[in-house]
N, C-alpha and C positions, 0 to 999 in steps of 0.2 A: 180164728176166734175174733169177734168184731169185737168193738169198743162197749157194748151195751154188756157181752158176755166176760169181758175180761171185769170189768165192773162189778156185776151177780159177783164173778167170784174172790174179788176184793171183800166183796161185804160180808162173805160167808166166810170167808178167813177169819177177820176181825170179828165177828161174833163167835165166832169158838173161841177168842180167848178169853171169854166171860166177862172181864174184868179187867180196865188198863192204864195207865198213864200213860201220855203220851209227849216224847220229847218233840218240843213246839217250838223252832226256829222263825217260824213266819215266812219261811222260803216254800216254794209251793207243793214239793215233796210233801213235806209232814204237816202241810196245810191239808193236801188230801188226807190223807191219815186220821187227821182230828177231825176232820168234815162229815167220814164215812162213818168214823169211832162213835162221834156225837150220836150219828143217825141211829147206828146198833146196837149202841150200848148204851146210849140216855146217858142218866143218872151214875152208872156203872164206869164212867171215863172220864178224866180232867186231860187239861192239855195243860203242860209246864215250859215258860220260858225261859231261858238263861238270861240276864241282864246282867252287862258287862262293856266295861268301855273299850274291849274288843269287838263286840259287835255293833254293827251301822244300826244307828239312830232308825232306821226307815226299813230295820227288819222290827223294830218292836212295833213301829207305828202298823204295820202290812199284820204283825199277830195281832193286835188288837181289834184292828178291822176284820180278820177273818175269824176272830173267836167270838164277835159283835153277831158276825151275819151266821154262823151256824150254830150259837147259841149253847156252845161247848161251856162246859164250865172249866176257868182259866186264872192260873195264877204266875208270877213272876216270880224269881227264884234267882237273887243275888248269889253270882258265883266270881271269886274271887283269882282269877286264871294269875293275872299279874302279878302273885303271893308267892306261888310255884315255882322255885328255879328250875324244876324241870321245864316247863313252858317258855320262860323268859330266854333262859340261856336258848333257846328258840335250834333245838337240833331235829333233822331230817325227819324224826319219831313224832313232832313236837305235837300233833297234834293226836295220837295215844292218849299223850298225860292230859291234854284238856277232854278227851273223851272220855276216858276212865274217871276221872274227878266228876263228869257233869255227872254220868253213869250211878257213881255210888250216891251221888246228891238225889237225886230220881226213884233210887233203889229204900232210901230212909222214907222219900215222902211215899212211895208204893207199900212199908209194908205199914205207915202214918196209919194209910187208909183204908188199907185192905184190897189196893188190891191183885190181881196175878202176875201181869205179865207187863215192862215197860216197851212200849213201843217206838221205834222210829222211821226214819223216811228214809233211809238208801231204797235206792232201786236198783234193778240187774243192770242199768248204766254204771255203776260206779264202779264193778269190781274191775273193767278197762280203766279205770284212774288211779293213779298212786294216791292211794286210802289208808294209811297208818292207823287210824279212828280205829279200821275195823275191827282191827286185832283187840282193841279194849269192848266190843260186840261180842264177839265171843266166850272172851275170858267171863263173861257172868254166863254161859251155857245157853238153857232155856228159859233162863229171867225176860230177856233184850232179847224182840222179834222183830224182823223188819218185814213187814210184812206189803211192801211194792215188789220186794226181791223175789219174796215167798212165790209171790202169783205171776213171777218172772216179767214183770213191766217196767220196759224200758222210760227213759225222760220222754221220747214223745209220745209213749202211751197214759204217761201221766197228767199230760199237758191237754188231752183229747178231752179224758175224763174228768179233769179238773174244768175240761170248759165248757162239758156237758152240764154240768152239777151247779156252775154260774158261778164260780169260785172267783171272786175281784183278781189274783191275782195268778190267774191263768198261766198268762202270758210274761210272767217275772222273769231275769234273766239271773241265773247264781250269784249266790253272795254269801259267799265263805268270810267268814273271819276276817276282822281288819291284820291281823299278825302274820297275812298269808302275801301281804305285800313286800314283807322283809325278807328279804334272802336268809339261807337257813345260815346260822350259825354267827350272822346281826343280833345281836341283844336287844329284845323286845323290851320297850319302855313307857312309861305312858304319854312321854313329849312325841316320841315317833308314833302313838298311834293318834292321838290328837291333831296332828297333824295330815298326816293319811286321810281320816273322817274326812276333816275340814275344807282338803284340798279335792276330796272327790266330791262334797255336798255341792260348792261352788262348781264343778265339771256338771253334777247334776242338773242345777241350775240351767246349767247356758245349752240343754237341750241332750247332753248325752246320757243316753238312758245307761248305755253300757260301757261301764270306766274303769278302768286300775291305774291306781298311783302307785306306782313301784317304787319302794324306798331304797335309794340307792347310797344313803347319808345323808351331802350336800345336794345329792341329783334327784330326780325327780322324770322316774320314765312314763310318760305317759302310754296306756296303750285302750284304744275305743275301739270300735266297729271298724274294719277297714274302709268301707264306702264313706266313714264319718272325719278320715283323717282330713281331706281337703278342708274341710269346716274346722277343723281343729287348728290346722296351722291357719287359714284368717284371720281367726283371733288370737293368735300367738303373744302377740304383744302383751294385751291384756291377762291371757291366764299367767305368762311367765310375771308379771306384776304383782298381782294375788299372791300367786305361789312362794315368790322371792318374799312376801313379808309374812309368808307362815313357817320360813327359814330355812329354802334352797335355796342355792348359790346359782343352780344350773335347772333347768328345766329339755329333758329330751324327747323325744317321739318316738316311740317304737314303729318303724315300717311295715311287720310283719300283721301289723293291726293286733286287736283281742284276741287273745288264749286260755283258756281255763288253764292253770298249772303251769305257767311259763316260769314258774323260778323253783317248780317240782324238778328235782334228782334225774337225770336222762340215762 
């Protein structure tokens, strides 16, 4: 099946479910989602995002732009993760309870409005990654549809379509949760995630598109593209400078380069 045929039946999916919210990260998953949902369901579909000072600044900026250019109708949707000691106390599950929380938040504004089914953006990529979320996908049955998964499209089949259809952020690279840079069982706070932001906005800056600041306490693991580490230690000097006055002691490098899930359970 090409890229045009896998598409048709993305669109035919999402119009059987009549009626939908859609959870709207601004990550380019459930950017297609709302892109498609827009198109088939008009009027019949809002995209909702969670705002929260766990999520990076530059996924709300990337939703706004992408609910601007497909003309989704789009709201924000203050979620309080940091309230949670299930969350904070930050265990291996931890991100269940921030899925199940967004979930029932989603679920009040769907029956608000009437309407079916809430949607989100896993793809058939993800059930290869340790996804605790999903289990809070289930537990509403056939409320919560993921409907990349449904049509079995994998992240590069998402990325095709997404850059057939001209979607600005095509070519995005993930961006989980700032609370995904703490090691599990670190106590999530909002000094460590302020600082996380801050220290990856400035990596942003100086040209790396693709960054983790791993909170290690006082340390500071950095990990980017492996072709990008040489660039990385050049400026050594300076980032460890930055970094040391947004309050590490230490700044290290990961040699292995970027990993999605590198402080995921093995």
């Amino acid at each position: 099946m090409n890229v045009l045929e896998k598409e048709r039946e993305l669109k035919d999916l999402i119009k059987g479910y009549g009626s939908a919210v859609v959870a709207f990260s601004g990550g380019i998953d459930s950017s297609l989602v709302a892109s498609i949902a827009s198109e088939v369901l008009g009027d019949e579909t809002v995209a909702v995002t969670a705002k929260s000072p766990v999520y990076p600044s530059w996924d709300e900026e990337d939703a706004r732009k992408v609910s601007e250019e497909t003309g989704i109708r789009h709201i924000f949707l203050d979620t309080q993760e940091l309230e949670d000691e299930n969350f904070v106390e930050n265990p291996e599950d931890r991100c269940y309870y921030c899925k199940r929380g967004l979930l029932e938040r989603l679920d009040e504004i769907r029956k608000k409005l009437g309407c079916e089914k809430i949607l989100d953006g896993t793809n058939s990529s993800d059930f290869e990654d340790y996804r605790p979320g999903l289990r809070a996908v289930r537990e509403f049955g056939g409320i919560v549809k993921s409907p990349l998964a449904e049509a079995q499209l994998k992240k590069e089949d998402v990325r095709k379509i997404a850059e057939n259809r001209g979607l600005p952020n095509a070519d995005k690279p993930s961006s989980p949760c700032l609370a995904s840079r703490i090691p599990f069982g670190d106590r999530i706070t909002s000094e460590k995630i302020e600082r996380i932001e801050s220290a990856e906005e400035y990596l942003r800056s100086l040209g790396f598109r693709i960054v983790r600041v791993r909170d290690h306490g006082k340390i500071a693991r950095l990990e980017v593209a492996k072709k990008k580490i040489p660039n990385l230690l050049k400026r050594g000097g300076k980032i460890k400078e930055r970094l040391k006055d947004l309050g590490y002691d230490y700044v290290s490098v990961d040699l292995k380069g970027y990993r999605t899930g590198s402080l995921n359970p093995k």
